[in-house]
C-alpha positions as CSV (number, residue, x, y, z in Angstrom):
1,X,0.0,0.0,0.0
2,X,1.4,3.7,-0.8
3,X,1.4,6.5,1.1
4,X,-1.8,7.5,-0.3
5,X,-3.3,4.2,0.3
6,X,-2.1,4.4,3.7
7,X,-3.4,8.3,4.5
8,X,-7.2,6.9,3.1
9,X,-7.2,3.9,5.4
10,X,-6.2,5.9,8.3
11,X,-8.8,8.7,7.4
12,X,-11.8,5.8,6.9
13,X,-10.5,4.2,10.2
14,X,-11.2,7.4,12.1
15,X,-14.4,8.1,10.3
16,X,-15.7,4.5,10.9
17,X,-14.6,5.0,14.9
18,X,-16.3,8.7,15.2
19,X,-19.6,7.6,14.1
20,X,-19.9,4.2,15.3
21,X,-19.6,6.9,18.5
22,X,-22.1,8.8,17.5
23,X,-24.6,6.2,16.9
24,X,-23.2,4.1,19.9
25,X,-24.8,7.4,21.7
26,X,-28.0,7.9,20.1
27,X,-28.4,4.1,21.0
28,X,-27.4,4.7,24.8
29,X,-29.3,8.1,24.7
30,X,-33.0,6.5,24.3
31,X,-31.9,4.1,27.1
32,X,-31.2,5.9,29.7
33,X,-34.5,7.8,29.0
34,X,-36.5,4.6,28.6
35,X,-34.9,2.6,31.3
36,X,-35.3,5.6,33.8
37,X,-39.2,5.1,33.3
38,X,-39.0,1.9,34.9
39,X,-39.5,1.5,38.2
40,X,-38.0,-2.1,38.3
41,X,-34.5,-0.2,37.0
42,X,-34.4,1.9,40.6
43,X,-32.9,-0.8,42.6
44,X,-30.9,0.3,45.5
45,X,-27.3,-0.2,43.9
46,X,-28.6,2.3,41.0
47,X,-30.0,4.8,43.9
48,X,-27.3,5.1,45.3
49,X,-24.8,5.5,42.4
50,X,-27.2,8.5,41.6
51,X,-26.9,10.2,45.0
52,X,-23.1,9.5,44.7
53,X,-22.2,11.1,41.9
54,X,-25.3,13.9,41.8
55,X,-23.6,14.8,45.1
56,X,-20.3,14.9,43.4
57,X,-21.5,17.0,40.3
58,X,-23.8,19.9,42.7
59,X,-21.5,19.2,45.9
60,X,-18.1,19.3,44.2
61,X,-18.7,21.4,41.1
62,X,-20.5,24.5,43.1
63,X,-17.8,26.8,44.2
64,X,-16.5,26.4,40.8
65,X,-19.9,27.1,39.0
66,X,-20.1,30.4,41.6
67,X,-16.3,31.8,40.9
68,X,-16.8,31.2,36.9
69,X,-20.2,32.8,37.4
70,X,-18.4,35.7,39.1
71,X,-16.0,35.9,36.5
72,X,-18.9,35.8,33.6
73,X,-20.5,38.6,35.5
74,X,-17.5,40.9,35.7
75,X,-16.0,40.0,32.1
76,X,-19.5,40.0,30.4
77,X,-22.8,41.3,32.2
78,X,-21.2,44.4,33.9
79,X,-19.3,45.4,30.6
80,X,-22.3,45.0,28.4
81,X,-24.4,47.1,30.8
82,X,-21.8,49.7,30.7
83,X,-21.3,50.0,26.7
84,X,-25.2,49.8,26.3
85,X,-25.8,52.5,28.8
86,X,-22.8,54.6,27.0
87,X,-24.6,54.4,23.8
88,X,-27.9,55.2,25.0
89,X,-29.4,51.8,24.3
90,X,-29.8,50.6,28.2
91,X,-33.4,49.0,27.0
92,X,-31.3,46.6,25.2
93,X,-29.6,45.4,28.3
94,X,-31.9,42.7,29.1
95,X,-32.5,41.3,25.9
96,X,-28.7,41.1,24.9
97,X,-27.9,39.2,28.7
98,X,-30.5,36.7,27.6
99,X,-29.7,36.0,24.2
100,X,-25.6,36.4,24.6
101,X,-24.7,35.7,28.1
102,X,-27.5,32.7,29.5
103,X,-28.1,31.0,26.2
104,X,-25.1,30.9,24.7
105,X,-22.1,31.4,27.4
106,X,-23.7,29.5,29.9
107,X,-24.4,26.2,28.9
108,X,-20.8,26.5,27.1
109,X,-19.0,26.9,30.6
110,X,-21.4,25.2,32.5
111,X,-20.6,21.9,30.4
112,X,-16.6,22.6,30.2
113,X,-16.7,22.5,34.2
114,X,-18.6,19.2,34.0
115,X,-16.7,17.6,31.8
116,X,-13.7,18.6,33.7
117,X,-14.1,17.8,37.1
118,X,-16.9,15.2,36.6
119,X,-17.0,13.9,32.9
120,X,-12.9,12.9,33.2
121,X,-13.5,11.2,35.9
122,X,-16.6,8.6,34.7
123,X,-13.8,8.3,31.7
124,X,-11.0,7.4,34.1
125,X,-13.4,5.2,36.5
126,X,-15.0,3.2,33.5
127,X,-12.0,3.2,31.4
128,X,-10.4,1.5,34.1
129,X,-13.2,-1.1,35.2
130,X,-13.5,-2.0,31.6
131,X,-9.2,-2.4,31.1
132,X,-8.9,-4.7,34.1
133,X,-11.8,-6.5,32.9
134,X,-14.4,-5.7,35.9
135,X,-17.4,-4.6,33.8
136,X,-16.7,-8.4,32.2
137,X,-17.0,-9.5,35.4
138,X,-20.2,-7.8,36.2
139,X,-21.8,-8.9,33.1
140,X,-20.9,-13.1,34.2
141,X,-22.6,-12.1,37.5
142,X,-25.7,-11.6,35.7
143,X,-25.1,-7.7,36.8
144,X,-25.9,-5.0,34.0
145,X,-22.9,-2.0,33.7
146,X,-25.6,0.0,31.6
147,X,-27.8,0.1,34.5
148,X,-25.7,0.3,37.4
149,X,-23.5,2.8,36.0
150,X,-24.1,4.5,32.9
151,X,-28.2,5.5,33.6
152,X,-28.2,7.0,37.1
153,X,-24.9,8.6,36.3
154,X,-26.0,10.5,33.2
155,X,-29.3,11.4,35.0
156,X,-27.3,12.9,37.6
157,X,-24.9,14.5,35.3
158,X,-28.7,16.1,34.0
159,X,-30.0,17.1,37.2
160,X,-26.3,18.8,37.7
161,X,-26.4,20.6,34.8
162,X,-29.7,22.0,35.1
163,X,-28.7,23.5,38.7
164,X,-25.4,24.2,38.2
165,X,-26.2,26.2,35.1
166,X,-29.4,28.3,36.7
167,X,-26.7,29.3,39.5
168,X,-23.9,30.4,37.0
169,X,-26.7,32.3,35.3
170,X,-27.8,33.8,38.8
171,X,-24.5,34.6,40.0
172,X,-23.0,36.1,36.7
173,X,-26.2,38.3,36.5
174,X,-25.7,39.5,40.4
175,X,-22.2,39.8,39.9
176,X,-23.0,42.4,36.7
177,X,-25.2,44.3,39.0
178,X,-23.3,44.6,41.7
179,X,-20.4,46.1,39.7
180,X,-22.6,48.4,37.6
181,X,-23.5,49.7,40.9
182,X,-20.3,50.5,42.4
183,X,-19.5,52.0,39.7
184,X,-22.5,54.2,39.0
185,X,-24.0,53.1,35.8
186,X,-27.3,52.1,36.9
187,X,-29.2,52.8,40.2
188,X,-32.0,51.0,40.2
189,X,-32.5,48.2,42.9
190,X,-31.2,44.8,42.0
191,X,-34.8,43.0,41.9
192,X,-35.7,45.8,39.2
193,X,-33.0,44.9,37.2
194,X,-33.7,41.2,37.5
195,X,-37.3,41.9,36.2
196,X,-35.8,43.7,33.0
197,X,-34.0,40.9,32.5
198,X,-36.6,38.2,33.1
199,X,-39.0,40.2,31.4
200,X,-36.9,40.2,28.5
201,X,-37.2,37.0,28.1
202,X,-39.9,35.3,25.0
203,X,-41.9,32.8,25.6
204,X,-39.7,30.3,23.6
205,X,-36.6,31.2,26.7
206,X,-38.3,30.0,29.2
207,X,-38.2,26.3,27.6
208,X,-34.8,26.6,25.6
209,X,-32.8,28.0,28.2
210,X,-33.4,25.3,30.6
211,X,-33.4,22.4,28.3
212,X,-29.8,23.6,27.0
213,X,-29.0,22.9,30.5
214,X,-30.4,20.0,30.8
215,X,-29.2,18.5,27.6
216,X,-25.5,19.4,27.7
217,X,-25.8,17.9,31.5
218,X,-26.8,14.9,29.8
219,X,-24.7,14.1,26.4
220,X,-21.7,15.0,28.9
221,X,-22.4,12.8,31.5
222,X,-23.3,9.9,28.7
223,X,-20.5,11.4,26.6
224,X,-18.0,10.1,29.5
225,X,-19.3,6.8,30.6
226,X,-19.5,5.6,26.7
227,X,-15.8,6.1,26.2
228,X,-14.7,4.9,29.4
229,X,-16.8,1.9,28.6
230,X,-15.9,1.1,24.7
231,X,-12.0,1.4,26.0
232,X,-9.9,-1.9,24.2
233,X,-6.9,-3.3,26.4
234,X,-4.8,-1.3,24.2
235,X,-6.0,2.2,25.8
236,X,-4.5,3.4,29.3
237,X,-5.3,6.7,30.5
238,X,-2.6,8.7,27.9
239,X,-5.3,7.8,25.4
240,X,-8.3,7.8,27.1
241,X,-8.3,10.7,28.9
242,X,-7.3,12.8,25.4
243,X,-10.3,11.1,24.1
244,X,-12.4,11.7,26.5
245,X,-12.0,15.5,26.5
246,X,-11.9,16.0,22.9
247,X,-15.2,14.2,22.8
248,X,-16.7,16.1,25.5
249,X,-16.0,19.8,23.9
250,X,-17.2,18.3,20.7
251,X,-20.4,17.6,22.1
252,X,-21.2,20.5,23.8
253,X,-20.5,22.7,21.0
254,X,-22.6,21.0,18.6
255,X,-25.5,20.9,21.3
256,X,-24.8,24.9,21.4
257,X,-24.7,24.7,17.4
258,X,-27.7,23.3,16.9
259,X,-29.6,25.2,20.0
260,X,-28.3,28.0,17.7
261,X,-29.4,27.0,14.9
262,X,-33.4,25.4,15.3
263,X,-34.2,28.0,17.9
């Protein structure tokens, strides 16, 4: 084979592993919602592993939600206030912190911090349990990995990134305020500000916005347990760990995208 040859092969070989991901996903994706409509799949093993790692996604991800929130609101919130009050379009304010800063920057950082703390891990843990042949070993038992593991950890990752992402939201807006203040740009009372803003809001936010939560929560939470799972003996964590973050930004920017792009 030349080195053409060779270049097409590797090229189909990663296009063959990429989307027998994606549909490796899609698959998974109507399971966990199906299975979680079951109450026979809420055993207490499956309970717990929710409470477990929804404690470890709220619990362990909120100061770090807060501080990026603080950061969003001084970076992004208080400067847009400022310019649109400097150019005499401060009706604008709340429309433009909707549309800019809690449907689009949000859910972006909201998922990153996820897949960071959280999402690397359920690759490491899974990657690991798969490699050293323990998921095997749970399957001989009679014991289902998809069950135990994979469903009531990407429900939790859900539940996480709905609250995680309302309390960014709420802490960059504050945050904005509060700095405005100081400064003198706008006087009014914070609860009149956070009527502009919620005011501001269509019919169609009220749905979107949390269901962008809720969905990057989700395919990030899945995202992670699907590669640690589908790991080969060949992978350690110098692979998988690559992987798994690649994947992860991937698929929250194409949930943004097509957020974006239908609504």
């Amino acid at each position: 084979m030349n080195g053409r040859g060779r270049k097409l092969a590797w090229i189909g070989r990663l296009t063959r592993k990429q989307i027998r991901f994606f549909l490796i996903m899609l698959g998974a994706s109507w399971g966990v919602i199906f299975e979680s409509f079951r109450s026979h799949s809420w055993r207490r093993t499956v309970r717990y592993e929710f409470g477990t790692t929804l404690n470890s996604v709220i619990g362990g991800g909120l100061i770090a939600t807060m501080f990026a929130g603080t950061l969003t609101g001084v970076a992004a919130v208080s400067q847009t206030i400022y310019w649109l009050g400097l150019a005499g379009m401060a009706k604008m304010t709340g429309t433009i912190l909707i549309d800019v800063v809690i449907r689009e920057i949000a859910p972006i950082l909201v998922g990153i911090l996820l897949l960071g703390r959280n999402g690397m891990l359920s690759v490491t843990e899974l990657g690991l349990l798969t490699t050293g042949g323990e998921i095997r070993s749970m399957q001989a038992q009679g014991l289902d990995p998809f069950l135990l593991l994979v469903m009531p950890r990407t429900l939790a990752f859900t539940v996480g990134g709905f609250t995680l992402g309302i309390l960014f939201s709420f802490a960059a807006l504050v945050t904005g305020y509060i700095i405005s203040r100081m400064s003198g740009v706008v006087t009014n009372p914070v609860w009149t500000f956070l009527y502009d803003v919620v005011t501001a809001m269509s019919h169609a936010d009220y749905l979107v916005i949390p269901l962008k939560f809720i969905t990057v929560g989700f395919v990030v939470g899945l995202g992670g347990c699907l590669t640690g799972l589908t790991a080969t003996n060949e992978d350690n964590l110098r692979t998988l760990l690559p992987r798994g973050f690649s994947r992860g930004m991937l698929i929250v920017m194409a949930v943004s995208v097509l957020f974006s792009l239908d609504l």
